[in-house]
Phi, psi and omega in degrees: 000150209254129166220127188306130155301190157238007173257023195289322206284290180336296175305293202322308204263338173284332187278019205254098168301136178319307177319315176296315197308359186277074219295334172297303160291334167291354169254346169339289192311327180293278152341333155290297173356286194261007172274335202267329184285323206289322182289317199300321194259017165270353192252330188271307189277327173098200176262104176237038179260162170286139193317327177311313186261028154304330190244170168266141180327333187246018170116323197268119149003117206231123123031110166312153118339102161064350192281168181221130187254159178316309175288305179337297215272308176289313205286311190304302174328290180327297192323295200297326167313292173315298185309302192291014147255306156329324168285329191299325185275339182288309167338298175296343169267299184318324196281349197265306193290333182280301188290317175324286173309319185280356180234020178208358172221344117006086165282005159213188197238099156292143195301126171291323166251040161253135186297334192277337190281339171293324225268314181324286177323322180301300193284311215296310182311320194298282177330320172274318158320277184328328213244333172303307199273332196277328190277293177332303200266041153243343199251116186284026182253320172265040180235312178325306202282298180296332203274017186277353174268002164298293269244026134255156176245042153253174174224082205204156170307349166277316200286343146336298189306316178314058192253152172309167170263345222216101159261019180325304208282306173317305185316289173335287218277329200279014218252317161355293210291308181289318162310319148291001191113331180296102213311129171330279173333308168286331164334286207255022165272311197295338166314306184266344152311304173290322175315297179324303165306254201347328173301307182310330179286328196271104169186150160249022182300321199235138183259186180291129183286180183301117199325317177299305181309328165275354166292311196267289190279160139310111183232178182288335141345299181277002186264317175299352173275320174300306174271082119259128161250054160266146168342289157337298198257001172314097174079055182238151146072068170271355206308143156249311147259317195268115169284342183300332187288312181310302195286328160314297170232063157087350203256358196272156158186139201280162186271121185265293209231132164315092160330150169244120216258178199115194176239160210295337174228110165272182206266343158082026187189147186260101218157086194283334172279330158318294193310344208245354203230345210288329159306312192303305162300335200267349185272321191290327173321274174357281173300331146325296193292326217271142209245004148229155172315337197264321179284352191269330204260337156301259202336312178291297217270342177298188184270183186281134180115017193274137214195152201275184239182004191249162201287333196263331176269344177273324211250334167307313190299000000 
């Protein structure tokens, strides 16, 4: 009979050759996989939807159902290619600034091979990912950064992919976690453990789960709600694993109707440093124009659409 150690978890994780440890690179292969199935069968069944639900009210031509258009599904990929070295690096500056607070301001140490201390890291990260990713869409400096994984209007495991360059603002908020004890290293298994799931939710292959399970978890129902930029789903479903934080503060809201996914004005272009900066410039526009300090520090720091209120800006318009 097998009975837990408390050095079991340790040896396992010591016998992991260093390149694997990583729950991300370890899904790569996977992540080929189900972008490659996903496209096969999007290609097999074709559009089976009725011509009626094909156009969008104004005409235009609305996204197959599960479908991957060619360009799109290459700008995401790329996009993913690019964040893992950019993640690589952000890691490497957190890890230095993370070890620090955790071996000299840390009033304590948690044991790295004890099993409740991953399930700490694990939940601590998912709850601060809610509160990270719920701050990106309000805050518009850090929506710059974020909406390029909005900014396609398909829905598929390649739109999965679509991650941002710039993880600063996580590094920031996960700053807690070491300051409590929690080991750096798990910092960011726990990290890469929500990422891994969160690939899983972008499809529109799978319908709503088993109710307890949607109750709880993050599913692609619900996700599929988080990219629509219809009114309804707007800032909505931040969850990365635990859906319970949306429901917990407000953030939830069930999938009524097929999103419309994208961003509410989109960027018109596959073009991945566009797709990655077009906010950024649209922010320096902004901020240029705006003719006191309190509308230059709205434009960076309000939410996005955010526009000054005054008579003298209503009437310039």
């Amino acid at each position: 009979m097998l009975t837990y150690h408390p050095d079991m978890l340790a040896d396992l994780w010591d016998a992991v050759p260093p390149p694997l440890r990583d729950p991300v690179a370890l899904a790569v292969p996977f992540f080929a996989v189900f972008v490659t199935l996903e496209a096969v069968a999007a290609a097999l069944l074709g559009d089976e939807r009725p011509a009626a639900e094909r156009r969008a009210a104004d005409g235009r031509a609305l996204p197959l159902r599960g479908g991957m258009e060619r360009r799109d599904a290459t700008a995401s990929l790329t996009m993913g290619v690019v964040s893992i070295a950019t993640l690589t690096a952000w890691k490497a500056l957190g890890l230095v600034v993370y070890a620090a607070l955790f071996a000299y301001v840390a009033p304590w140490q948690l044991p790295s091979d004890a099993w409740w201390t991953w399930a700490i890291a694990i939940v601590a990260v998912d709850v601060l990912f809610y509160w990270s990713h719920r701050i990106s869409h309000r805050v518009r400096l850090l929506w710059a950064t974020h909406q390029a994984h909005h900014s396609s209007e398909y829905f598929n495991f390649a739109t999965a992919l679509r991650q941002k360059w710039n993880n600063s603002a996580e590094l920031v908020v996960w700053l807690p976690l070491p300051l409590l004890g929690v080991p750096p290293a798990l910092v960011f298994f726990g990290f890469s453990v929500n990422l891994v799931y969160q690939f899983f939710v972008h499809t529109e292959r799978i319908g709503k789960l088993w109710a307890p399970y949607e109750f709880v978890f993050n599913t692609p129902s619900h996700h599929r709600v988080h990219h629509g930029s219809d009114p309804l789903y707007l800032d909505r479903n931040y969850a990365g694993i635990l859906v319970i934080w949306d429901r917990l503060f407000g953030t939830f809201q069930a999938e009524e109707h097929r999103p419309t996914y994208g961003l509410t004005t989109p960027v018109g272009t596959y073009n991945i440093w566009r797709l990655q900066t077009h906010e950024y410039a649209a922010i320096a526009r902004d901020v240029r124009a705006a003719p006191t300090v309190r509308d230059k520090l709205g434009y960076v720091f309000g939410p996005p659409g955010w526009r000054p209120q005054t008579a003298d800006y209503e009437a310039a318009r």
